[in-house]
N, C-alpha and C positions, 0 to 999 in steps of 0.2 A: 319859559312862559307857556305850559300848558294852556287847551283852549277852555274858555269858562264860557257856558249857555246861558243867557238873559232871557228867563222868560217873561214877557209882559200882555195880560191881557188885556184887550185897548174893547170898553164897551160906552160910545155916548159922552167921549173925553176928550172934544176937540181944543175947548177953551185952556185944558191942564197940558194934554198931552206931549207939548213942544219944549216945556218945561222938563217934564219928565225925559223924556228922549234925549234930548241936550245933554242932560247931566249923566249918562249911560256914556249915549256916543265920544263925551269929552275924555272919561274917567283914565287915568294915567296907567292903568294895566288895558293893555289895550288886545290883547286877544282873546276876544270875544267874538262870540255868536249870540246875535240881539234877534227875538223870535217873536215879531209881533201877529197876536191873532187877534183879527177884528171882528168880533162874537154878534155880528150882523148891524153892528152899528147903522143910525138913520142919519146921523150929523157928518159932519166933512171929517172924520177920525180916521177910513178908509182911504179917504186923500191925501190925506197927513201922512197916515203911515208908507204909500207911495212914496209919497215925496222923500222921506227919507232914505227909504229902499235905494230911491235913485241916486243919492247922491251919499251913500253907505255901504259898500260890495261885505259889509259884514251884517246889515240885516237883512234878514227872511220873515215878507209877508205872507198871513193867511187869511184869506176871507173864507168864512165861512158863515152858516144860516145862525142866527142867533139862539142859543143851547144853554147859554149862562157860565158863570166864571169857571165852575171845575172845570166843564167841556172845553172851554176855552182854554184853559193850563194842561189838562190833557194832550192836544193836539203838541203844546209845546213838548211836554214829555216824551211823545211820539216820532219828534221830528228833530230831537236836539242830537250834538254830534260832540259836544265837548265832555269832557275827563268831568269836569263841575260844573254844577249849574245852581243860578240863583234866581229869586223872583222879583220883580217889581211889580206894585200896583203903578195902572199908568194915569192918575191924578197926582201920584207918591213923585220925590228927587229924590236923589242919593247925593253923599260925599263925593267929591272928584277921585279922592283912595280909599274910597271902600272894599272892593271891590282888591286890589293891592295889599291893603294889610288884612279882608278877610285871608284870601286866598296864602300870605304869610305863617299866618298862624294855623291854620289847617293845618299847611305842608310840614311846618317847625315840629308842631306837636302831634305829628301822623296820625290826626285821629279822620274822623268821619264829616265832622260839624263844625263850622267857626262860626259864633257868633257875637254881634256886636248888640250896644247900644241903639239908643232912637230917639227922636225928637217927637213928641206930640205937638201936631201943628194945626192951630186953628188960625180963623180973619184975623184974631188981633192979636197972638203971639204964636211961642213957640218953646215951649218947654221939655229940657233934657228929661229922660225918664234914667231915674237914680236906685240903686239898689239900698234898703237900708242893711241889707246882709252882703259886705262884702263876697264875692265870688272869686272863691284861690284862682289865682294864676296855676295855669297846666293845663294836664287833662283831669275835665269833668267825667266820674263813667256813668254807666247806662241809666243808673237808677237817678240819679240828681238829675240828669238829661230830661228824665220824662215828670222829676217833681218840681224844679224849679219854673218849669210855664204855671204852674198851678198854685203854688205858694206865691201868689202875684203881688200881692202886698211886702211882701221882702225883698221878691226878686225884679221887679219892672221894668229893669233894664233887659229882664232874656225877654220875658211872653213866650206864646208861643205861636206869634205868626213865623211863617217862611219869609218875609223879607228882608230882616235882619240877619239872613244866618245863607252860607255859603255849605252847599252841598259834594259830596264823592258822589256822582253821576250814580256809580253803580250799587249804592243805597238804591235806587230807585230799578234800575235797570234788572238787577240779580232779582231780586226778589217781588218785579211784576207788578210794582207800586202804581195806581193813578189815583183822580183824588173820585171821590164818590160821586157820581153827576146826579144823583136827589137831592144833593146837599149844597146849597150855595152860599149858606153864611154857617160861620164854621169849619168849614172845609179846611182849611188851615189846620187848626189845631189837632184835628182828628187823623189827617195825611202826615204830620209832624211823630206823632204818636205812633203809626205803623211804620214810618219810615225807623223812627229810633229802636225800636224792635224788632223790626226783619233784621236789620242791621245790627243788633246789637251795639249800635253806635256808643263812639265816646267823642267827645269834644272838646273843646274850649272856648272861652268867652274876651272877648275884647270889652273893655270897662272905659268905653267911647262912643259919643252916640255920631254915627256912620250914614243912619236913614232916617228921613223926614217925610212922614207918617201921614198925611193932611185931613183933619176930621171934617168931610164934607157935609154939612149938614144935609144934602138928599144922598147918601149914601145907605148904602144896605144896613152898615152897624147903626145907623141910626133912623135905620125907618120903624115906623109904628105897626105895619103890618103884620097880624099874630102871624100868619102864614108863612112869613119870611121870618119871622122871629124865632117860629119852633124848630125849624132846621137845625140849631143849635143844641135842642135840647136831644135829638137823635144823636147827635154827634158824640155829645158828653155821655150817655147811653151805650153809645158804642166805645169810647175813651175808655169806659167800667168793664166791659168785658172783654177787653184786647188787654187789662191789667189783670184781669182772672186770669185767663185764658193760659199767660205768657207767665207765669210766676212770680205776681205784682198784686196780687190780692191785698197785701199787707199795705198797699196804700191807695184802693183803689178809691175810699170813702173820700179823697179829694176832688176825682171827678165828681162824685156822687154831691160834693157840697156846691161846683158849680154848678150843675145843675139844678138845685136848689135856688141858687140864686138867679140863673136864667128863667127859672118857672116863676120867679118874682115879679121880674120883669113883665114879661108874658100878662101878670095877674094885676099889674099896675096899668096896664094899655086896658086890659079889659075889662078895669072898674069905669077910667076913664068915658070909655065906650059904651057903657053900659051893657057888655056883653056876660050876663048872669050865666050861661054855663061855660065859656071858659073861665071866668073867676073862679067858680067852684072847680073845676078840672083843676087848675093850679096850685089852688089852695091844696085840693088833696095831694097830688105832687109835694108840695113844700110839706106839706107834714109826713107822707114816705121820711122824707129825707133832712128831716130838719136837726135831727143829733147829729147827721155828720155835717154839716151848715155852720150848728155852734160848735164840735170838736175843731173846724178848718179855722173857724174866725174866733178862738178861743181867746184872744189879745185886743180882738174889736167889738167888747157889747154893745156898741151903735148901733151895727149889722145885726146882730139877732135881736134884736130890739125892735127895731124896722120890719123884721119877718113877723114879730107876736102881732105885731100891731096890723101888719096886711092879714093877717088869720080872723084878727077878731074885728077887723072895721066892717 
C-alpha cells in the first residue's frame, strides 16, 4: 500500500466539511496523506480542519491568507509526499473504496490516470453520470485521455475535473505542473490537460460512480459573475494551444467549441444584466468560433439552434 496525497481545498465550508472529511478519513485504503489548506477561511472551517488534524496523525493542516482555490491546491502540490495523489472538493464525499479500486487499477494497468465515475448531487437528488459511449476496459492512451473530457455528451462519466481521477505523483512533480493562480474556475480542466501532456499519460477508466459531486447553488460553477465566469474561457484558450503546440492540432477545434459555448454563457448573464458590451464581446466570440461549435455538437441541433438564436436576439 503505497502512500496516496488527498488534496482538499477547504474555503468557507464549515456546514459541508465534516461530511466531506468523514468520508476521506473512513475510506478502506488507508495510507493516506490528507492535506487540508484553509485558503483564509472567515467561518469555523479552520477549526474543523484542527480538529481533525488532532485526532488524525495522517492529516496536515495549512492556513494560509486567502489567494483562491488554485493557490490553495498549489500549496497541496508543494507539500505532498505520496507516490499518488488525488483531489477533493471539500463540499464534495467520496465512496468509502474509491480511493481502493482507483488506486487498483492504476497499479493493474500501469498506466498514469485511473479514473472513475460520479454522482451529480443536488438538495433533492442525485444522479449517476452515465456514458452513452461505452469506454473499453484497459488502457486509454494519450489522445482519448485528452478527447474524452471534451466529447462530454458521450463521455460524462470521465469530464474532465481532477476529482474523479487518481494521479502518478510524478506526472506532476517531473514536469513542474501547478495549477494557474489567475484562473480559479476552470483550473481543472486546463491542469488535467498539461498534466496528460507533460506526461504523455495513458489511463484507464472505472465504469462506477465513486465521487459525489454537490452542485451548491453559491458555488463558483454556478455564479453569475462575468468576471469569474470568463476565467474559463482563458482556460479553454490555453486548452487550444497546449493542443497546437503538443501535436494535437488535429483536434484542438473541441476546445475551440467549448469555448464557444462558455462565451454563450457569459453572453446569456449579460443580456440578463443588461450589460450591452459584453453581449456584443460574446456575441463576436461565438461567431470566431461558431463552425467548430456546430462541427462539436453535430448530433445536437438544439445546441446550435440556441447559438443562432443568442446572435440574433
Amino acid at each position: 500500500m503505497e502512500k496516496i496525497s488527498v488534496i482538499i481545498p477547504v474555503y468557507n465550508v464549515g456546514q459541508y466539511l465534516r461530511k466531506c472529511l468523514d468520508s476521506v478519513i473512513t475510506q478502506t485504503y488507508s495510507n493516506l496523506e490528507i492535506l487540508l489548506i484553509n485558503d483564509g477561511s472567515t467561518d469555523d472551517s479552520g477549526r474543523i480542519c484542527d480538529e481533525y488534524a488532532t485526532n488524525d496523525c495522517r492529516i496536515r493542516v495549512f492556513h494560509k491568507l486567502n489567494g483562491g482555490v488554485s493557490s490553495a491546491k498549489n500549496v497541496g502540490l508543494e507539500n505532498m509526499t505520496g507516490r499518488y495523489v488525488g483531489f477533493v472538493d471539500s463540499d464534495d464525499w467520496i465512496q468509502s473504496d474509491m480511493y481502493e479500486i482507483l488506486y487498483k487499477t492504476l497499479t493493474e494497468n500501469h498506466c498514469h490516470i485511473s479514473v472513475a465515475s460520479y454522482y451529480k448531487v443536488s438538495d433533492t437528488d442525485s444522479v449517476p453520470m452515465t456514458n452513452r459511449t461505452p469506454i473499453p476496459i484497459g488502457i486509454i492512451e494519450t489522445k482519448e485521455m485528452l478527447l474524452y473530457p471534451l466529447q462530454r455528451d458521450n463521455y460524462m462519466g470521465f469530464c474532465g475535473y481532477l476529482c474523479n481521477k487518481l494521479f502518478l505523483a510524478d506526472v506532476f512533480l517531473k514536469n513542474g505542473l501547478r495549477f494557474d493562480e489567475d484562473i480559479n474556475y476552470g483550473e481543472d480542466v486546463l491542469l488535467f490537460t498539461r498534466a496528460v501532456l507533460a506526461g504523455k499519460c495513458r489511463g484507464s477508466y472505472i465504469d462506477k460512480p465513486l465521487y459525489h459531486y454537490y452542485q451548491r447553488t453559491d458555488s463558483i460553477a454556478h455564479s453569475e459573475s462575468i468576471k469569474v465566469k470568463a476565467d474559463i474561457l482563458t482556460a479553454y484558450k490555453k486548452k487550444e494551444e497546449l493542443f497546437d503546440k503538443n501535436g494535437y492540432g488535429d483536434i484542438s477545434y473541441w476546445a475551440r467549441g467549448f469555448y464557444c459555448h462558455h462565451a454563450s454563457v457569459i453572453a446569456e448573464i449579460a443580456s440578463k444584466n443588461n450589460d450591452v458590451n459584453t453581449l456584443q464581446s460574446m456575441r463576436s466570440k461565438i461567431r470566431e468560433h461558431l463552425d467548430d461549435y456546430v462541427r462539436t455538437n453535430a448530433d445536437f441541433p438544439e445546441k446550435y439552434e440556441r447559438m443562432y438564436c443568442l446572435l440574433d436576439g
